[in-house]
N, C-alpha and C positions, 0 to 999 in steps of 0.2 A: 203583547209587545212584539215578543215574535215566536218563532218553533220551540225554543228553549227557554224562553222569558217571560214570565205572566206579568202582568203590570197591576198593581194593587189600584182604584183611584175613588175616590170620594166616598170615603168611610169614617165616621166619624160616633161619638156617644152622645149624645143627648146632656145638657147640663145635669140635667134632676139625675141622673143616672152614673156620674162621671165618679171616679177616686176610688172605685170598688174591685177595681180588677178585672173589668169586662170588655174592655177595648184590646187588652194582652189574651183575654181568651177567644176573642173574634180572631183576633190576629192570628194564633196558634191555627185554629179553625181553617183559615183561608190559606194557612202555611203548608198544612196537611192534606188539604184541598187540589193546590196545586202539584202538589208531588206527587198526590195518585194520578194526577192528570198529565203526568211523565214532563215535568217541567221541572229543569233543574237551578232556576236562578227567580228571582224576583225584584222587579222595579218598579219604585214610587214617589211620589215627591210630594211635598208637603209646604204649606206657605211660612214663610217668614216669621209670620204671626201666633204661628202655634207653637210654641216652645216644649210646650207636653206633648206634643206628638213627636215633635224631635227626641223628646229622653226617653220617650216609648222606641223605639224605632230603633236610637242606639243600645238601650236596656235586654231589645229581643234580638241583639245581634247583628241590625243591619253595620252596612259602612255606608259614612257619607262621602257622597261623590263629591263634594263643594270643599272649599277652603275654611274652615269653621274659624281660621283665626281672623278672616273679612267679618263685619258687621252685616247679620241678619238681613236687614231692609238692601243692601248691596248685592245680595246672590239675586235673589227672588226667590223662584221657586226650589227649595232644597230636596233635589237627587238624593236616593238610598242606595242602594241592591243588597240581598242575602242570598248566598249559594248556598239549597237545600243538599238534605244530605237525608239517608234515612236512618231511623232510630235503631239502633239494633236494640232486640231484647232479650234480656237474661232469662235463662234458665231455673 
């Protein structure tokens, strides 16, 4: 997206594979991805139509950029970002 913004885009789970936890572990994956790759923000968007990728998205922390009190089908394409951070860890 830019120097400091990686842009997530067309990622998605397979039906046969879907409600298991593995689109939150891709995600993690591409989250941690980016941040060793010195990027401190991430943005994505998602259609209208996918309502599970929306609770995913808000679930893993993103913020939406859209008006969520508008109907779905009126935004279009629904805007995220999450500003990464690193994990510290305990001793």
């Amino acid at each position: 997206y830019n120097e400091h913004t990686a842009e997530l885009k067309r990622i998605w789970t397979s039906r046969r594979h879907r409600r298991r936890g593995l689109a939150r572990i891709v995600l993690a994956e591409l989250e941690t991805e980016a941040l060793l790759r010195g990027y401190a923000r991430i943005y994505l968007t998602t259609g209208w139509r996918q309502p599970e990728a929306v609770g995913l998205y808000l679930a893993a922390g993103y913020t939406a950029l859209y008006d969520a009190a508008r109907p779905a089908e009126e935004i279009g394409p629904h805007p995220f970002e999450k500003f990464l951070t690193r994990k510290v860890e305990s001793a």
